[in-house]
N, CA, C and O atoms as a Tripos MOL2 file, in Angstrom:
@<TRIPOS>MOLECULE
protein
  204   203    51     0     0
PROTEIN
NO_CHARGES

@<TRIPOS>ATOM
      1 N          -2.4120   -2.9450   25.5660 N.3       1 UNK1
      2 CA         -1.1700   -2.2510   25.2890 C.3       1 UNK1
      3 C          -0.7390   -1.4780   26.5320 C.2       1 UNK1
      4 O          -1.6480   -1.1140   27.2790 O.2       1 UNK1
      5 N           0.4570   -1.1910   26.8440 N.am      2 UNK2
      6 CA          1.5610   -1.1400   27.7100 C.3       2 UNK2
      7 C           1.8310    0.2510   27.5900 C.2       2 UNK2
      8 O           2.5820    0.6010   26.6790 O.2       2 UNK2
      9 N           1.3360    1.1260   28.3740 N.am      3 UNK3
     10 CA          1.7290    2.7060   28.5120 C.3       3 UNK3
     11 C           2.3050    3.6460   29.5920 C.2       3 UNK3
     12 O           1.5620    3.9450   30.5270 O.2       3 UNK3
     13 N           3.4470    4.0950   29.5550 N.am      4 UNK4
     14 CA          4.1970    4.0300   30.6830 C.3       4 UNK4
     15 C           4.5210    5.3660   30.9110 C.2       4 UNK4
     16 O           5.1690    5.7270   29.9290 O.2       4 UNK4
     17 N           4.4020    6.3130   31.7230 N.am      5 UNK5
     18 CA          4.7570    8.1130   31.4080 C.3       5 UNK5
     19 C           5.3610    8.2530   33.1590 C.2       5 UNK5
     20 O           4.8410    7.7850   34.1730 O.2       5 UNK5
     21 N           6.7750    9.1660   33.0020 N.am      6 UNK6
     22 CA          7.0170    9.4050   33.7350 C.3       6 UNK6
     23 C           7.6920   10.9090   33.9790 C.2       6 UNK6
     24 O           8.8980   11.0770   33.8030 O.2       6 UNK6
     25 N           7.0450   11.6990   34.2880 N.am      7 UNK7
     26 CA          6.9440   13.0370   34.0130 C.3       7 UNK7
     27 C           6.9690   14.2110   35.2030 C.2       7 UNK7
     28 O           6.0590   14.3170   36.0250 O.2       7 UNK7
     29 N           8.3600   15.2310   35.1670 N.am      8 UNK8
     30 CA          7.8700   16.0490   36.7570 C.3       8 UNK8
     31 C           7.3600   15.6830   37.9990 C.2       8 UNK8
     32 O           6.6090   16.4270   38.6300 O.2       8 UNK8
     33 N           8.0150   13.6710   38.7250 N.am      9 UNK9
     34 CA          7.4890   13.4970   39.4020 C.3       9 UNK9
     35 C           6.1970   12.7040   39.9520 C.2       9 UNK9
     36 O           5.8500   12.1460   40.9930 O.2       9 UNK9
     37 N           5.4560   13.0820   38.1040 N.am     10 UNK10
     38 CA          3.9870   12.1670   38.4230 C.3      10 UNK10
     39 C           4.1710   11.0920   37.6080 C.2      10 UNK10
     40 O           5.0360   10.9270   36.7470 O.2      10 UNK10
     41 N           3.2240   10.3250   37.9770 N.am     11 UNK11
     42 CA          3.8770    8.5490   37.6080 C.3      11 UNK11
     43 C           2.6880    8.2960   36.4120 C.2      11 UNK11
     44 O           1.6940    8.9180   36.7850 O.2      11 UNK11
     45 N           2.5180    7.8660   35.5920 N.am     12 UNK12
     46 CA          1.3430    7.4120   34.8960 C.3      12 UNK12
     47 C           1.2840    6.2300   34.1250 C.2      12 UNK12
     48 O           2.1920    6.0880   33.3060 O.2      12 UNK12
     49 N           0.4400    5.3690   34.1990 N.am     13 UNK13
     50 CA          0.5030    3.5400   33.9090 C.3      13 UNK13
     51 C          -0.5650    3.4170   33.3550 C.2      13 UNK13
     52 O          -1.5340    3.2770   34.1020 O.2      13 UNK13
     53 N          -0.7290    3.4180   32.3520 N.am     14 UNK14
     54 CA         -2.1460    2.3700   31.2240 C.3      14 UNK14
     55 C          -1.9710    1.2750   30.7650 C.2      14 UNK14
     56 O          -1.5260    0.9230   29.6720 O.2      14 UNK14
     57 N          -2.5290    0.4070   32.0980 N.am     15 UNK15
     58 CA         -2.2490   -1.3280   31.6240 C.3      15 UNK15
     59 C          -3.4640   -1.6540   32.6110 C.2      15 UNK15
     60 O          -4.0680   -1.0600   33.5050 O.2      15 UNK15
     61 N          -3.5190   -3.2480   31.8160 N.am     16 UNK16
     62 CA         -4.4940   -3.5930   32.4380 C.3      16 UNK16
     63 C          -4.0670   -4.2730   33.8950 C.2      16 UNK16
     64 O          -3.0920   -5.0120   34.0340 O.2      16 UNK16
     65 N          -5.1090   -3.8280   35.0980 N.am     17 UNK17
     66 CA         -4.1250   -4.3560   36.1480 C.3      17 UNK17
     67 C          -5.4750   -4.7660   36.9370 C.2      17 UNK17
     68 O          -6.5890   -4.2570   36.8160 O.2      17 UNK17
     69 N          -5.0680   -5.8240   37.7740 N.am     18 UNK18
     70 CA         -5.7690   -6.6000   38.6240 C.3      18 UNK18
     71 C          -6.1870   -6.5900   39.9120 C.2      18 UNK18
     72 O          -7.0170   -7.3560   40.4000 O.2      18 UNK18
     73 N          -5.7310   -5.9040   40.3410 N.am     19 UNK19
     74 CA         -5.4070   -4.9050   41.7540 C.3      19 UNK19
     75 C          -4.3360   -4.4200   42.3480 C.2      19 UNK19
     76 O          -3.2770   -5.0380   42.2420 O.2      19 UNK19
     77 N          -4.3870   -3.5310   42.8960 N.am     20 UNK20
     78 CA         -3.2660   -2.8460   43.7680 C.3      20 UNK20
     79 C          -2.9490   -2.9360   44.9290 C.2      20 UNK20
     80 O          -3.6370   -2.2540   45.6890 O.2      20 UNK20
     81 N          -1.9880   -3.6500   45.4730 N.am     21 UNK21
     82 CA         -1.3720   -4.6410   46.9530 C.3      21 UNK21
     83 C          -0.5030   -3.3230   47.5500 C.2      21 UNK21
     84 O           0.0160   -2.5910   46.7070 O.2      21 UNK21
     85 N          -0.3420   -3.0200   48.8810 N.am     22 UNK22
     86 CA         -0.1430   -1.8760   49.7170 C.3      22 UNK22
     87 C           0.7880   -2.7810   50.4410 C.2      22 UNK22
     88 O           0.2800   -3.7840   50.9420 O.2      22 UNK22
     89 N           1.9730   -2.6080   50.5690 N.am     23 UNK23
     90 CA          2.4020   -3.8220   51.7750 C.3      23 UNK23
     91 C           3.9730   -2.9410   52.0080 C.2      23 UNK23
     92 O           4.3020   -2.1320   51.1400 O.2      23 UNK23
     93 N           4.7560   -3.1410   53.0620 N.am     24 UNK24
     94 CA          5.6490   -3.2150   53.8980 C.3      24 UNK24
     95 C           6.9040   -3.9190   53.4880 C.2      24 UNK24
     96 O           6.9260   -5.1320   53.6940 O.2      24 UNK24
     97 N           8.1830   -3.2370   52.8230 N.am     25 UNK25
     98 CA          9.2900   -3.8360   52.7980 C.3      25 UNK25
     99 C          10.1030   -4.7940   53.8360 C.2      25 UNK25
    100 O          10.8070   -4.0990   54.5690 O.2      25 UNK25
    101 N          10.1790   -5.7760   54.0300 N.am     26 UNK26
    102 CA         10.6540   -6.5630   54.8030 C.3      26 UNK26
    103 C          12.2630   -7.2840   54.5550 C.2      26 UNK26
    104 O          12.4730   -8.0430   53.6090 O.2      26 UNK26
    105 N          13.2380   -6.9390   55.4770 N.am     27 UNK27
    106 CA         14.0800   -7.3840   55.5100 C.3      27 UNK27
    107 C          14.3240   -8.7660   55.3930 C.2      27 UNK27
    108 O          13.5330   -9.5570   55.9080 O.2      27 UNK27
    109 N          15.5510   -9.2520   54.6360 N.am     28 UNK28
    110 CA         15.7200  -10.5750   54.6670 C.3      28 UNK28
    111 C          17.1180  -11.1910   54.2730 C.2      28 UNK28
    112 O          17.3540  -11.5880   53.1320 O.2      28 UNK28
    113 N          18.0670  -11.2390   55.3600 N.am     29 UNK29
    114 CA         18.9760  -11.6610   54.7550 C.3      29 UNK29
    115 C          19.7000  -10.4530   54.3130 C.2      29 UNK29
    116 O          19.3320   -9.4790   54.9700 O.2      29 UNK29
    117 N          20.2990  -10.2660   53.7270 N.am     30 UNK30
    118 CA         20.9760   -8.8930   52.8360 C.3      30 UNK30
    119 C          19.9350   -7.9930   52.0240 C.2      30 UNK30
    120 O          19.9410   -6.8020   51.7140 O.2      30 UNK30
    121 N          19.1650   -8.8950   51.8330 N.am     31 UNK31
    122 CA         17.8810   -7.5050   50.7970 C.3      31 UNK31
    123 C          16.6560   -7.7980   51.0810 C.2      31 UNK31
    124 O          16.6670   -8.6930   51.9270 O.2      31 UNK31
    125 N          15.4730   -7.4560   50.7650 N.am     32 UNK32
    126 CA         14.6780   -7.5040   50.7800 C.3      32 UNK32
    127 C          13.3110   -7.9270   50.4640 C.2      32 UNK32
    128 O          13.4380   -8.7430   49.5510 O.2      32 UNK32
    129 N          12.1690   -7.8030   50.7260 N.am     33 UNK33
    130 CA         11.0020   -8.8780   49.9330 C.3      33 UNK33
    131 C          10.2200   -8.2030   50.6900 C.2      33 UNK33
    132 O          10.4440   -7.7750   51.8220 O.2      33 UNK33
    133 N           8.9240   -8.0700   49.7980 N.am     34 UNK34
    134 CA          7.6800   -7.7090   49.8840 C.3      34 UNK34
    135 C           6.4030   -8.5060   49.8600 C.2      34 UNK34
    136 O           6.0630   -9.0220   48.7950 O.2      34 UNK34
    137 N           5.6710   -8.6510   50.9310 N.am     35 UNK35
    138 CA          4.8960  -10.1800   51.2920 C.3      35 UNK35
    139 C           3.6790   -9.7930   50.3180 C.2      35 UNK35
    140 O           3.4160   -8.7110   49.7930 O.2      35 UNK35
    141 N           2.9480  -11.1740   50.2390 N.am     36 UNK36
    142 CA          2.1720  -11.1230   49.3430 C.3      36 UNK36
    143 C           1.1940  -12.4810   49.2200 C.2      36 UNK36
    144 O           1.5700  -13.6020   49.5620 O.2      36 UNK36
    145 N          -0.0380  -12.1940   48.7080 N.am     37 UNK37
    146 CA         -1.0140  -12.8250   48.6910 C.3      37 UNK37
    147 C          -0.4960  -14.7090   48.1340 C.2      37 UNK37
    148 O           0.7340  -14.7430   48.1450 O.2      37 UNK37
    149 N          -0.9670  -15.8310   47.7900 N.am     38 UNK38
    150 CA         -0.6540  -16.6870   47.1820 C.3      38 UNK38
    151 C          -0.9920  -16.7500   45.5700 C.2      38 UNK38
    152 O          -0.4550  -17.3810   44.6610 O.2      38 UNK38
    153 N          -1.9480  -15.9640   45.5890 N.am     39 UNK39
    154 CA         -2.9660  -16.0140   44.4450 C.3      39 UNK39
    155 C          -2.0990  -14.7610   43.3920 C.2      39 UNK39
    156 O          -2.7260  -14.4820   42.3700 O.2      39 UNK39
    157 N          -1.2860  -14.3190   43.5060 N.am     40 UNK40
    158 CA         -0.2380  -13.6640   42.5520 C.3      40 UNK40
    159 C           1.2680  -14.4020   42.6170 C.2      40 UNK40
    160 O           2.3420  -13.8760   42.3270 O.2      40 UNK40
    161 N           1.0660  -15.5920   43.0200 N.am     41 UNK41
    162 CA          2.4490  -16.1140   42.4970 C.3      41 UNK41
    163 C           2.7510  -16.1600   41.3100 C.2      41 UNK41
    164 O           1.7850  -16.6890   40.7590 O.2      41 UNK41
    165 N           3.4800  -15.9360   40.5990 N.am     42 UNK42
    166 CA          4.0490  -16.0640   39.2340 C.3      42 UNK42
    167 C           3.3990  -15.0550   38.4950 C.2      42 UNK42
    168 O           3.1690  -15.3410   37.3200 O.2      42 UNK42
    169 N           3.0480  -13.9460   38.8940 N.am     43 UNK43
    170 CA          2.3340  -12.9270   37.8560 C.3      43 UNK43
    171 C           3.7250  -11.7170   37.8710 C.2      43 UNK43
    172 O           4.6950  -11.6220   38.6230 O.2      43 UNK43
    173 N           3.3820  -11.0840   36.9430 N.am     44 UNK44
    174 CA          4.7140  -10.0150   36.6540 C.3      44 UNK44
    175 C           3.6050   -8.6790   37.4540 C.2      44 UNK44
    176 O           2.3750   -8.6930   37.4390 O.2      44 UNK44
    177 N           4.5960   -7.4980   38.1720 N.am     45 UNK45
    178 CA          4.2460   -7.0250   39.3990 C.3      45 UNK45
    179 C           5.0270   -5.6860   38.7530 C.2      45 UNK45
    180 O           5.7760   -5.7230   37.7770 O.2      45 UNK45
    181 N           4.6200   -4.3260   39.6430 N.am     46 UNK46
    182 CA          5.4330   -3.5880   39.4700 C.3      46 UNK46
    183 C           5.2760   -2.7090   40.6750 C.2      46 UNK46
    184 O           4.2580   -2.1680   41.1050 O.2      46 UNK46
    185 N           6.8200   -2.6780   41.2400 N.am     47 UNK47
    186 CA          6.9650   -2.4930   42.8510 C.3      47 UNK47
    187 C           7.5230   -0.6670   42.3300 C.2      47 UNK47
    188 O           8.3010   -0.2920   41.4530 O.2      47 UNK47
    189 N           6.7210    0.0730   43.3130 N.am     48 UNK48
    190 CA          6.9700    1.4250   43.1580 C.3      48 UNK48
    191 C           7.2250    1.9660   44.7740 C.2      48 UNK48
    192 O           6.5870    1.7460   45.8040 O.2      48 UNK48
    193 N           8.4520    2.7730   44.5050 N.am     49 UNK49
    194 CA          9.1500    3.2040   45.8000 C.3      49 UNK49
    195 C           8.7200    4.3700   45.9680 C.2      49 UNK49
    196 O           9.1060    5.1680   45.1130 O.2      49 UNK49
    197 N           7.7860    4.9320   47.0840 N.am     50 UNK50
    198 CA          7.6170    6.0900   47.7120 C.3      50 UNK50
    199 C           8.4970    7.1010   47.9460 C.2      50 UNK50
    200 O           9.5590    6.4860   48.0450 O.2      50 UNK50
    201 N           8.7700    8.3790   48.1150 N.am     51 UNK51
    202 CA          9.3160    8.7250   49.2440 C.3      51 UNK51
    203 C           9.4020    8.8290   50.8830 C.2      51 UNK51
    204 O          10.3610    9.3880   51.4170 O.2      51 UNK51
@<TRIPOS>BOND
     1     1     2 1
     2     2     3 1
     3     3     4 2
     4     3     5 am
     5     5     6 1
     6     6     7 1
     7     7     8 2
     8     7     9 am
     9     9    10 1
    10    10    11 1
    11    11    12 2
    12    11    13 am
    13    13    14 1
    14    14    15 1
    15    15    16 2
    16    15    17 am
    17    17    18 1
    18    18    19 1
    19    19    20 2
    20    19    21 am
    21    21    22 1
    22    22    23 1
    23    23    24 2
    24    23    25 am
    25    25    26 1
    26    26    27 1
    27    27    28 2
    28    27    29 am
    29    29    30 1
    30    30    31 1
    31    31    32 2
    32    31    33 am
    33    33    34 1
    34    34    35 1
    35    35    36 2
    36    35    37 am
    37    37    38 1
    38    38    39 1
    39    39    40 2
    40    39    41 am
    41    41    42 1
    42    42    43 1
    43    43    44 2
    44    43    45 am
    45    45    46 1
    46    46    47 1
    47    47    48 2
    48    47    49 am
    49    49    50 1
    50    50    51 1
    51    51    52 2
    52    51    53 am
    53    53    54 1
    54    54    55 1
    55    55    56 2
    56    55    57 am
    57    57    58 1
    58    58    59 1
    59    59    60 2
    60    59    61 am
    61    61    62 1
    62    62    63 1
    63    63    64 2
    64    63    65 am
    65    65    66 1
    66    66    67 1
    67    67    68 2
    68    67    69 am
    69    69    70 1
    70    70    71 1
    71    71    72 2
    72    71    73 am
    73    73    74 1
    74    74    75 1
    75    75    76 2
    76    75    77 am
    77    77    78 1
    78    78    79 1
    79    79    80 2
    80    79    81 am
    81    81    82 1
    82    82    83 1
    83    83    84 2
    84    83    85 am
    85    85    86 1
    86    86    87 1
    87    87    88 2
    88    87    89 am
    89    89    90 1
    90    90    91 1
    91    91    92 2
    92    91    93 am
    93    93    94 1
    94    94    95 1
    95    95    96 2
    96    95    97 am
    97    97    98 1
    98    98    99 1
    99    99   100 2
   100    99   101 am
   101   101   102 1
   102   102   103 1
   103   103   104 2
   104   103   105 am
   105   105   106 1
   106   106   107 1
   107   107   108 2
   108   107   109 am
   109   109   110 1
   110   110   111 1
   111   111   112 2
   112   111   113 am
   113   113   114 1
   114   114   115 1
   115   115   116 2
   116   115   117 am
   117   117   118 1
   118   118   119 1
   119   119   120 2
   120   119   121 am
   121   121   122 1
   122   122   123 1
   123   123   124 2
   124   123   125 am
   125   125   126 1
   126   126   127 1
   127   127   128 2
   128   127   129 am
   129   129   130 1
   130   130   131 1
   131   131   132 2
   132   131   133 am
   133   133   134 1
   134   134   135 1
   135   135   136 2
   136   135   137 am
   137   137   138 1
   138   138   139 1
   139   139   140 2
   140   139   141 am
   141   141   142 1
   142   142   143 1
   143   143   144 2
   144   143   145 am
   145   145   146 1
   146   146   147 1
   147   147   148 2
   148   147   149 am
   149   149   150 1
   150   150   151 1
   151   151   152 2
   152   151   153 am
   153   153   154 1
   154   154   155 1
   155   155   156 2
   156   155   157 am
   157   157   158 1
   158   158   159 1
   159   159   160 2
   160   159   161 am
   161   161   162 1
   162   162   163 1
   163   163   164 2
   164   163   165 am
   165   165   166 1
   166   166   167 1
   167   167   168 2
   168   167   169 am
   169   169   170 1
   170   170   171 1
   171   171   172 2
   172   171   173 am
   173   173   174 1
   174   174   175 1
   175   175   176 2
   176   175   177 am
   177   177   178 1
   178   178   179 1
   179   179   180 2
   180   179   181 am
   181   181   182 1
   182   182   183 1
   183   183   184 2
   184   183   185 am
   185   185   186 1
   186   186   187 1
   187   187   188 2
   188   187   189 am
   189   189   190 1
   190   190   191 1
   191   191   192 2
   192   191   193 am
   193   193   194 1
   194   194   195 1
   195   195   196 2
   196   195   197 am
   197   197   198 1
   198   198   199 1
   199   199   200 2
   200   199   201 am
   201   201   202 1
   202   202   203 1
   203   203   204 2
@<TRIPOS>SUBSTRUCTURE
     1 UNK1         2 RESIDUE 1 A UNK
     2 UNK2         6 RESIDUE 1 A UNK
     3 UNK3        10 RESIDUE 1 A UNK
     4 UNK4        14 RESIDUE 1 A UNK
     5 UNK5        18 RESIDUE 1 A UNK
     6 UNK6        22 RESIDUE 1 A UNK
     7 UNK7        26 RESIDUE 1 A UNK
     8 UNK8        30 RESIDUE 1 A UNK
     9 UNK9        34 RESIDUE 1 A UNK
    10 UNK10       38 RESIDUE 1 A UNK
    11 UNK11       42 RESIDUE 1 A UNK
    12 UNK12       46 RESIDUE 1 A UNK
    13 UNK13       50 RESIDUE 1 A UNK
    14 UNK14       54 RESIDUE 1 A UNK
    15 UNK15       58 RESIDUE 1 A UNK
    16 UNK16       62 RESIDUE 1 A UNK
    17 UNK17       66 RESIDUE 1 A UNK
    18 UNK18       70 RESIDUE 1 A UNK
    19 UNK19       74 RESIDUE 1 A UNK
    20 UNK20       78 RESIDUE 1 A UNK
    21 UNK21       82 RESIDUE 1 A UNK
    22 UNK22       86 RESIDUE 1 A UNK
    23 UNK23       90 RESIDUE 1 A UNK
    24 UNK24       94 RESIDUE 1 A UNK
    25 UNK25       98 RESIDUE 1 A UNK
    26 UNK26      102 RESIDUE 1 A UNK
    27 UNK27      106 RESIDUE 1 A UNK
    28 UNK28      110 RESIDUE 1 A UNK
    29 UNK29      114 RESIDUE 1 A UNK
    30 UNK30      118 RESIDUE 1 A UNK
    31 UNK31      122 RESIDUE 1 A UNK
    32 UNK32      126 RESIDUE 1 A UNK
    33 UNK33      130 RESIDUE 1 A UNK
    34 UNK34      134 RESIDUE 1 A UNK
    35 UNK35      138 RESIDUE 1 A UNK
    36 UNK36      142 RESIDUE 1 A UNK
    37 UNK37      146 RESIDUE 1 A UNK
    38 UNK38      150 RESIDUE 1 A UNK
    39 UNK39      154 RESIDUE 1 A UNK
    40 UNK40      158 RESIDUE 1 A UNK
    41 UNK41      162 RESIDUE 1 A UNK
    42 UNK42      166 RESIDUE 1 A UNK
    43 UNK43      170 RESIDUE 1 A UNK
    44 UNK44      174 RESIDUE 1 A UNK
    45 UNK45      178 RESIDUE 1 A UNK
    46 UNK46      182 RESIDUE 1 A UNK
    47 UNK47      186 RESIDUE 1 A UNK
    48 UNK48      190 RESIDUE 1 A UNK
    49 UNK49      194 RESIDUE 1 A UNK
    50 UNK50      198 RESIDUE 1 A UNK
    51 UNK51      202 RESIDUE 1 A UNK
């Protein structure tokens, strides 16, 4: 089950997850893309923007 809290700033996620990928926004064209392993093609992802 799928638990999602977003509260004063702090982020909080209870799901089951597979690992966590660190990577570099890359330009392309008009927008953008974030590179990535082969072995997560087609998996659903969730891209979180820093400040």
């Amino acid at each position: 089950m799928r638990n999602l809290k977003l509260e004063n700033g702090k982020f909080h996620l209870d799901d089951e997850i597979e690992a966590v990928v660190e990577g570099d926004v890359k330009k392309i064209g008009n927008g953008a893309m974030i590179l990535s392993t082969k072995k997560y093609i087609g998996k659903k992802v969730y891209v979180l923007i820093r400040k």
